[in-house]
C-alpha positions as CSV (number, residue, x, y, z in Angstrom):
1,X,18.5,-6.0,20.7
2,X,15.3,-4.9,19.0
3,X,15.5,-3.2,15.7
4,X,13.6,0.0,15.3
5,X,9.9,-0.2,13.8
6,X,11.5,2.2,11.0
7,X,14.0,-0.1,10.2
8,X,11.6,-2.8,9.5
9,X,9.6,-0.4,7.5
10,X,12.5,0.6,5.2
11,X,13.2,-3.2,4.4
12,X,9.3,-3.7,3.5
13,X,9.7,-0.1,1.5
14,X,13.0,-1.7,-0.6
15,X,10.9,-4.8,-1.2
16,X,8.2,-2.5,-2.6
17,X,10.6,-0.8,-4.6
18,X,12.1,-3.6,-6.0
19,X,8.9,-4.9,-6.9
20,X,7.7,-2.2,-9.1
21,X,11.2,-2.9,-10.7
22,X,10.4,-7.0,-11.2
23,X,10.4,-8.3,-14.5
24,X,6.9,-9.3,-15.5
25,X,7.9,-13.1,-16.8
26,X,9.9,-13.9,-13.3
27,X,7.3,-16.4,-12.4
28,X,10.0,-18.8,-15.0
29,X,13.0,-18.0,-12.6
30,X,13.5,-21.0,-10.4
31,X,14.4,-19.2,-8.0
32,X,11.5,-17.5,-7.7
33,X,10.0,-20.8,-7.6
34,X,11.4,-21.9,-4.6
35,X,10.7,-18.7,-2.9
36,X,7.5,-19.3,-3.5
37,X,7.2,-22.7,-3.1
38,X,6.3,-22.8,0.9
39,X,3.4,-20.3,-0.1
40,X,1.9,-22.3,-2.8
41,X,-0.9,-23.9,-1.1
42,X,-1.9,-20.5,0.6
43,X,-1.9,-18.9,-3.1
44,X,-4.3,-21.4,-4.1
45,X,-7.0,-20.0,-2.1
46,X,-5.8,-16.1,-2.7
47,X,-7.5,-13.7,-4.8
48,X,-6.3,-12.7,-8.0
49,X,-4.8,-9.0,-6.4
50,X,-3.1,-10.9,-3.2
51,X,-1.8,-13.6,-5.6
52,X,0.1,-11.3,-8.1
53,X,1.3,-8.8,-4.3
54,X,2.8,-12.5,-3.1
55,X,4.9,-13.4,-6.5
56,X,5.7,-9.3,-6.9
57,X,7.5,-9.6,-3.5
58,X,9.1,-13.2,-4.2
59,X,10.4,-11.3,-7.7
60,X,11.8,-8.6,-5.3
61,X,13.1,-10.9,-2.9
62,X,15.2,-13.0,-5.2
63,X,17.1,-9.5,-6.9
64,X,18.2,-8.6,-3.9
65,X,22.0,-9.3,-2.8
66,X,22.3,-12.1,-0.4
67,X,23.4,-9.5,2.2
68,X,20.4,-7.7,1.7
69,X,18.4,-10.9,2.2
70,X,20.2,-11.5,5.4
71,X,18.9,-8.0,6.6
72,X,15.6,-8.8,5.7
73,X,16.0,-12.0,7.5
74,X,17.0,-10.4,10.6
75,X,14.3,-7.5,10.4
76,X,11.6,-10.3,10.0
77,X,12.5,-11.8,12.7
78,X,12.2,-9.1,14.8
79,X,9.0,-8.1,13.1
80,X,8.0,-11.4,16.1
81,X,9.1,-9.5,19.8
82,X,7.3,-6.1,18.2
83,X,4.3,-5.2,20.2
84,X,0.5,-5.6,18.8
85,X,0.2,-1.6,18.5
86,X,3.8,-1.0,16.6
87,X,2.4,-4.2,14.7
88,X,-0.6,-1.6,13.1
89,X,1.7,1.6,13.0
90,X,3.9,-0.5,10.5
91,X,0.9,-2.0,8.5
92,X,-0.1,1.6,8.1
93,X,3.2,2.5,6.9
94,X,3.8,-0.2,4.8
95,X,-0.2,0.0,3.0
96,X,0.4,3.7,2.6
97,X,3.9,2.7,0.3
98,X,2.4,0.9,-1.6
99,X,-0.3,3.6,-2.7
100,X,2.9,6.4,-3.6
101,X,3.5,6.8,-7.3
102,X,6.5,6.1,-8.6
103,X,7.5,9.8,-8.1
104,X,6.7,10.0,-4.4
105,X,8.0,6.9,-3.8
106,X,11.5,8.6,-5.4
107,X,11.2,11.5,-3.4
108,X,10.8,9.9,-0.4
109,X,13.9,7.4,-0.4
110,X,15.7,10.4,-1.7
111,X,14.4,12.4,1.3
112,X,15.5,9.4,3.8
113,X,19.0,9.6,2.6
114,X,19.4,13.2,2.7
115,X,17.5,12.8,6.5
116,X,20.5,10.2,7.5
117,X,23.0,12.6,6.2
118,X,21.8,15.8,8.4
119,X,23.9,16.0,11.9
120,X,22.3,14.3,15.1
121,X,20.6,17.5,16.5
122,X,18.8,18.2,13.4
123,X,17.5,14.7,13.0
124,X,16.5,15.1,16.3
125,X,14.9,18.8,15.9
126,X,12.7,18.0,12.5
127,X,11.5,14.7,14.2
128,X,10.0,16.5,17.0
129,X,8.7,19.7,14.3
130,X,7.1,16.3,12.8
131,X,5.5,14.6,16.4
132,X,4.3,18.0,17.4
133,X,1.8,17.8,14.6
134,X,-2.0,16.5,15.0
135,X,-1.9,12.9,14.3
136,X,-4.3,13.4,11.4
137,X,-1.8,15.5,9.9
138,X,1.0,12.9,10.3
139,X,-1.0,10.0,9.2
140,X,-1.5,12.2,5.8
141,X,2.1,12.6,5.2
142,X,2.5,9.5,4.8
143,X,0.1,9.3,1.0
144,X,0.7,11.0,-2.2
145,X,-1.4,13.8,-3.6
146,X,-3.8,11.5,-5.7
147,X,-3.8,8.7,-2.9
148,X,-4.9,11.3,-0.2
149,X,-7.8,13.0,-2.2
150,X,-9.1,9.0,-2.8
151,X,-8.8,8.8,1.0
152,X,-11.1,12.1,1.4
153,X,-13.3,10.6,-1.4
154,X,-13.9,7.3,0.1
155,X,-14.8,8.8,3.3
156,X,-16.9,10.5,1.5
157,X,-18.8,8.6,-0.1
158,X,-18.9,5.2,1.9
159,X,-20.4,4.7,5.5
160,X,-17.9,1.4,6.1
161,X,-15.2,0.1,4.4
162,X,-13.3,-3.2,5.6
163,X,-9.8,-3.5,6.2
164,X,-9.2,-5.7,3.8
165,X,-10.8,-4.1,1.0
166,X,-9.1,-0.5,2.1
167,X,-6.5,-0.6,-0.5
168,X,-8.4,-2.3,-3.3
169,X,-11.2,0.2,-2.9
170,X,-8.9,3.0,-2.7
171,X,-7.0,1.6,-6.3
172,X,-10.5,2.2,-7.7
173,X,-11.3,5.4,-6.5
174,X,-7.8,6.6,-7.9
175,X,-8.2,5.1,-11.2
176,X,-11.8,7.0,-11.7
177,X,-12.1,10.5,-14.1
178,X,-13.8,13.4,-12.9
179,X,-16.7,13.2,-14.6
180,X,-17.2,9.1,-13.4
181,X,-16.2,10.2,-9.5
182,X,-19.7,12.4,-10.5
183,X,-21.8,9.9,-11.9
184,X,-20.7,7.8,-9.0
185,X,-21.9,10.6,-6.1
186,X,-25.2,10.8,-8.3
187,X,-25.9,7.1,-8.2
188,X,-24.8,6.8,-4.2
189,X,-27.2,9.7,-3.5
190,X,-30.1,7.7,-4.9
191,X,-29.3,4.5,-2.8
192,X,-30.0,4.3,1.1
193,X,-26.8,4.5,3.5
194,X,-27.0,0.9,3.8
195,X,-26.9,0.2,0.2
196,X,-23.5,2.0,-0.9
197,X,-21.0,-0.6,0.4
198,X,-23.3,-3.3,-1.7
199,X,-22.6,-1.0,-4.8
200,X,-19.2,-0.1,-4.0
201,X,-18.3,-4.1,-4.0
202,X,-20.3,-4.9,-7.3
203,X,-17.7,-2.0,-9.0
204,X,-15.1,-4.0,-7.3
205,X,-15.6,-7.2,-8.8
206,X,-16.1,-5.9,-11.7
207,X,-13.4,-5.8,-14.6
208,X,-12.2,-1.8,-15.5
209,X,-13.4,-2.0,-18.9
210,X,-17.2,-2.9,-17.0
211,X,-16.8,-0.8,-14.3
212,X,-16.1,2.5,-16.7
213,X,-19.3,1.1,-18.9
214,X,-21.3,0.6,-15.3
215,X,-20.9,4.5,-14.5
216,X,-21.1,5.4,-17.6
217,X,-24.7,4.6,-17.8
218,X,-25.6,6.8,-14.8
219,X,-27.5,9.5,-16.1
């Protein structure tokens, strides 16, 4: 029998939460070693960001209880017979974890738990208040207060971003004052259309420190 998509979504959520939780020297646990050991020659050709997500998650993996591994195991598995469009929906969910603060992320398992404790028929009547709204509003539900206003600033400011660059760009945008976020709009309106995404990628491989000295500048 198939799992549900959320279920599969709540096992990538408690590896996320775990995560947060890892110990910053569990690269020198060997068994974090040998979780990591059939990724190692995919890390080699990882980015920085994507290198320190992979040994985050083999942290997380490795403080969980064996049962809860064998859960994960399972849910993995059936991560395989999902189809290509509950595939994205999941993706979605799991990016827009990773983007809650710590709060939010708190507030949301404790509203999950609260959610499983409510009778049938009110599960039933909040989840179709929830699929009654627009799917805009859903998809915003699922982001934090600071994460969402990035969201509505990136639009803003950048004709195309690429997937793969979604979250990184988005970190960025978080991370900025008020006062860069304006030097930033007053440099983008000076540059052609086509020109932004080339400036929004030289902030991004740039170092904080350079990026805050980069806007800065802008007069």
């Amino acid at each position: 029998m198939k799992r549900p998509a959320f279920a599969l979504w709540v096992s990538f959520a408690i590896i996320c939460a775990v995560s947060a939780q890892a110990s910053s020297d569990g690269a020198d646990v060997p068994a974090v070693q040998q979780a990591l050991a059939p990724f190692q020659s995919l890390m080699a050709r990882l980015p920085a960001p994507l290198r320190d997500r992979l040994l985050a998650h083999a942290r997380a993996w490795v403080a969980l209880t064996p049962e809860e591994q064998a859960r994960l195991r399972e849910n993995l598995m059936a991560w395989d017979e999902l189809s290509p469009q509950a595939k994205l929906a999941l993706r979605e969910r799991f990016e827009a974890w990773e983007h809650l603060d710590d709060a939010t992320r708190d507030a949301a398992l404790a509203a999950m738990r609260d959610y499983a404790r409510l009778p049938e028929a009110s599960r039933r009547a909040w989840r179709e208040r929830f699929d009654a709204l627009p799917p805009e509003q859903r998809q915003r539900y699922r982001f934090d207060a600071s994460t969402r206003a990035a969201m509505d600033l990136a639009n803003d400011l950048f004709p195309f971003i690429p997937v793969e660059q979604h979250a990184d760009t988005l970190a960025m945008l978080r991370a900025l004052t008020l006062d860069q976020v304006g030097a930033l709009r007053r440099h983008l309106a000076r540059l052609p259309p086509g020109q932004r995404n080339v400036y929004r990628q030289k902030l991004l491989d740039m170092e904080p420190a350079m990026r805050v000295s980069e806007l800065e500048s802008v007069r």
